[in-house]
N, C-alpha and C positions, 0 to 999 in steps of 0.2 A: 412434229408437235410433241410428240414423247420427249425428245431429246431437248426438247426448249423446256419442259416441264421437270425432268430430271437437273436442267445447271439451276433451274430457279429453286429447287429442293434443296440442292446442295449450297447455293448459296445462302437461303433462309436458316439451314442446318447452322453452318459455320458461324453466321451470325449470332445464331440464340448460345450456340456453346462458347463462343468469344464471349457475350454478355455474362453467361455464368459461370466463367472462371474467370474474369475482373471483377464481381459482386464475391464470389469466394475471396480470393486477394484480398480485397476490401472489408469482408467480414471479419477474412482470420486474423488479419493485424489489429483490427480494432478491440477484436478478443483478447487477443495477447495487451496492447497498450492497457485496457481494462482490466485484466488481469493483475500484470501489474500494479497499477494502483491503485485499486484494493488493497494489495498486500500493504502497498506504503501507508495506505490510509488510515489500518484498520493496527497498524502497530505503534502499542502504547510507549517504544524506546523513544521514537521520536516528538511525540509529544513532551516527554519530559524533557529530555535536551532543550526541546523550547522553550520551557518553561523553567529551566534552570536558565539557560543563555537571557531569559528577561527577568531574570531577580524574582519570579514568581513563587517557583518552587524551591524549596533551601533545599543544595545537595547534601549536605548534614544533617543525618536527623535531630542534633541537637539543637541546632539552629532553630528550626520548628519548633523544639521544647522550652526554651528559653522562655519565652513567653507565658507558658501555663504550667509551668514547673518552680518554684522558690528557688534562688539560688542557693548553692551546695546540694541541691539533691540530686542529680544527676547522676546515674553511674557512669563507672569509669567507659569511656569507649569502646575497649575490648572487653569485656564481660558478655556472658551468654546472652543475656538479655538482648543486645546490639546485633550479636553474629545473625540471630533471625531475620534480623530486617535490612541487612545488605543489600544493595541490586548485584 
């Protein structure tokens, strides 16, 4: 009787630690996939690319100014003014 109660011990054992190193598994990859995109999500490089590749965002800041700026006022491209606002 002991020894019928000891394999059923050991095999409920096995059981529940098999269960929770496949939920581990299963947790830590969804960590890490989550993880990572987060990072992707939450970074502003890629949204402008998007938004340059749809014509939304003008990669030149002049471009943008063109519009609310009179032509000839504009300074020259390389001037201090510009280097600030590089990406």
């Amino acid at each position: 009787m002991r020894r019928t109660l000891d394999t059923a011990a050991g095999v409920i054992a096995t059981v529940i630690a098999s269960a929770f190193a496949v939920l581990f598994v299963v947790t830590a990859s969804m960590a890490l996939s989550l993880s990572n995109l987060e990072q992707q999500l939450l970074n502003p490089e890629a949204y402008k690319r998007a938004l340059v590749r749809q014509h939304i965002y003008p990669p030149d800041p002049n471009d943008g100014l063109r519009k609310l700026v009179p032509a000839g006022h504009l300074p020259d491209r390389n001037s201090d003014v510009w280097r600030a606002f590089r990406p």
